[in-house]
C-alpha atoms as a printed R data frame, in Angstrom:
   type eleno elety resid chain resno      x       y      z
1  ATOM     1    CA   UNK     A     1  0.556 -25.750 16.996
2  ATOM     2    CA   UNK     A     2 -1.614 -26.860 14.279
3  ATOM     3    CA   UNK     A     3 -1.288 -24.854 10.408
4  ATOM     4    CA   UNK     A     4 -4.664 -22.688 11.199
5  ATOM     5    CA   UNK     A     5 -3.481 -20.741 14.459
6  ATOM     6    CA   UNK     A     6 -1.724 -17.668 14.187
7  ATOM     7    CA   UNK     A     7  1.143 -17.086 16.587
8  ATOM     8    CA   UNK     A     8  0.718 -13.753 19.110
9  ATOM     9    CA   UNK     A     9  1.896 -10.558 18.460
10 ATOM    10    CA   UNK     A    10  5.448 -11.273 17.346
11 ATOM    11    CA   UNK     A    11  6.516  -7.462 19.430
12 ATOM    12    CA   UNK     A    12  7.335  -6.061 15.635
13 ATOM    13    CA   UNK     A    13  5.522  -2.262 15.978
14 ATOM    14    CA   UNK     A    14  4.296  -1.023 12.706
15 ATOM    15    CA   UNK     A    15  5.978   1.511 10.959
16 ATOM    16    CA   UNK     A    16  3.904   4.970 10.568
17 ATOM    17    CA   UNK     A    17  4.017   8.295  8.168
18 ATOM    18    CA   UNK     A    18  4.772  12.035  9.086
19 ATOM    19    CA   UNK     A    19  1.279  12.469  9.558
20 ATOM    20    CA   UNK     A    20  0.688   9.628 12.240
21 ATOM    21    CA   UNK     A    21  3.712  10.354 14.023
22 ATOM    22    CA   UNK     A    22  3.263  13.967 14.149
23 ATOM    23    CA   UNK     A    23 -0.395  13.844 15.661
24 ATOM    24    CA   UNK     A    24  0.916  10.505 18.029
25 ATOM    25    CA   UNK     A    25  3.341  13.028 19.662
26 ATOM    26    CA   UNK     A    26  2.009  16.721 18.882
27 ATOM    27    CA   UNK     A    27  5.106  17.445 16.515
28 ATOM    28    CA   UNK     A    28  5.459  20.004 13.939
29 ATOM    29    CA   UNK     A    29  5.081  18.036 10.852
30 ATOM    30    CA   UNK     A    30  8.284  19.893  9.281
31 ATOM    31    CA   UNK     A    31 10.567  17.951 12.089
32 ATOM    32    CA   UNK     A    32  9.489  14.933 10.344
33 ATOM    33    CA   UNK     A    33  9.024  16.006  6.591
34 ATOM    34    CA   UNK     A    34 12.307  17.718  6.004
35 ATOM    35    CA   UNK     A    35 15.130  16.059  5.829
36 ATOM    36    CA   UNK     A    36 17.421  19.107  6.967
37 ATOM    37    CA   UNK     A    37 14.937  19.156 10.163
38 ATOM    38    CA   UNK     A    38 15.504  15.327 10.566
39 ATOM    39    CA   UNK     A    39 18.867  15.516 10.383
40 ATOM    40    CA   UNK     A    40 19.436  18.421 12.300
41 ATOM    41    CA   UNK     A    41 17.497  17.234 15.557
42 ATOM    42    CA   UNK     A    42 19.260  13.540 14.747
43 ATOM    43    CA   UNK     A    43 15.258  11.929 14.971
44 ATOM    44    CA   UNK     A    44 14.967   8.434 14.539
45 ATOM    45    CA   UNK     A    45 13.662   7.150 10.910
46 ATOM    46    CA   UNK     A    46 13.885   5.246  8.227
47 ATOM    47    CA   UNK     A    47 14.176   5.164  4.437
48 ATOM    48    CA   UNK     A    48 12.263   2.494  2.750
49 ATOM    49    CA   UNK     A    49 13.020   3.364 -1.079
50 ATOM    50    CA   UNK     A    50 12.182   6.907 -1.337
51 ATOM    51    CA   UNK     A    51  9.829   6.692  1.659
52 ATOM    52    CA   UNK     A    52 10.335   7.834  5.104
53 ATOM    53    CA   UNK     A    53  8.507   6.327  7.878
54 ATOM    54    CA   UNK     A    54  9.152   5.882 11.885
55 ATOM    55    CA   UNK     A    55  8.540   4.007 14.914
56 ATOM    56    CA   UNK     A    56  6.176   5.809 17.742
57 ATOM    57    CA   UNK     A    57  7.955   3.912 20.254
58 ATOM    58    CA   UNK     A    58 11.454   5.367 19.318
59 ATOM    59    CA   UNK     A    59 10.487   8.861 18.493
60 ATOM    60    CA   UNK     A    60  8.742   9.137 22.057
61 ATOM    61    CA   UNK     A    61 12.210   8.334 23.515
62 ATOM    62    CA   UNK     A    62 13.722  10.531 21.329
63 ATOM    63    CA   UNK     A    63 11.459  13.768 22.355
64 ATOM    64    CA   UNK     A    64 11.609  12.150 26.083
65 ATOM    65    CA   UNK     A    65 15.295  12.458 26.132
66 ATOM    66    CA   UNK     A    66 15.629  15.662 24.311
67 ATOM    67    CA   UNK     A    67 13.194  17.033 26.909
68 ATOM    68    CA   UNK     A    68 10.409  18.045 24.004
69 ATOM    69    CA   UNK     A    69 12.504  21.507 23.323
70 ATOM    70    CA   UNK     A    70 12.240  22.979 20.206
71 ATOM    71    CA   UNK     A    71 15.449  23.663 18.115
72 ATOM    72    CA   UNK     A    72 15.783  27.260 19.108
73 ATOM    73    CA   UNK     A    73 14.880  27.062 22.767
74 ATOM    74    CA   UNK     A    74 17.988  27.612 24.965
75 ATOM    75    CA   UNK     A    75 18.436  25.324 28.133
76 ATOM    76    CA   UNK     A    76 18.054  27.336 31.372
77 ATOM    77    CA   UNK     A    77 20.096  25.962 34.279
78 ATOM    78    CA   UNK     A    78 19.667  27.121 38.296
């Protein structure tokens, strides 16, 4: 490979804000602005100096295996 090309995508997803996340995945944007909220529902994210950003990819698992309840919502069982 010669100096001038540019390897593909290297599978490295970008990290986003509380804003981008939130609309990606229709969250409340306090789940991902407050770090009681974060904490609380364990969500994936991570500090970068004072900043807090997240993966798409890993909070979509995250709501996928939580079943996209909200904190208060009880769990019904037949």
């Amino acid at each position: 490979m010669s100096s001038s090309q540019v390897p593909a995508a290297t599978g490295r997803e970008p990290f986003v804000e509380a804003r981008e996340a939130g609309y990606a995945l229709n969250l409340p944007m306090y789940y991902l602005t407050n770090a009681a909220q974060r904490a609380k529902l364990k969500i994936p994210h991570y500090r970068i100096g004072r900043l807090v950003r997240f993966k798409v990819s890993e909070l979509a698992q995250w709501q996928s295996i939580r079943g996209a309840r909200t904190p208060g919502e009880a769990v019904v069982h037949d």
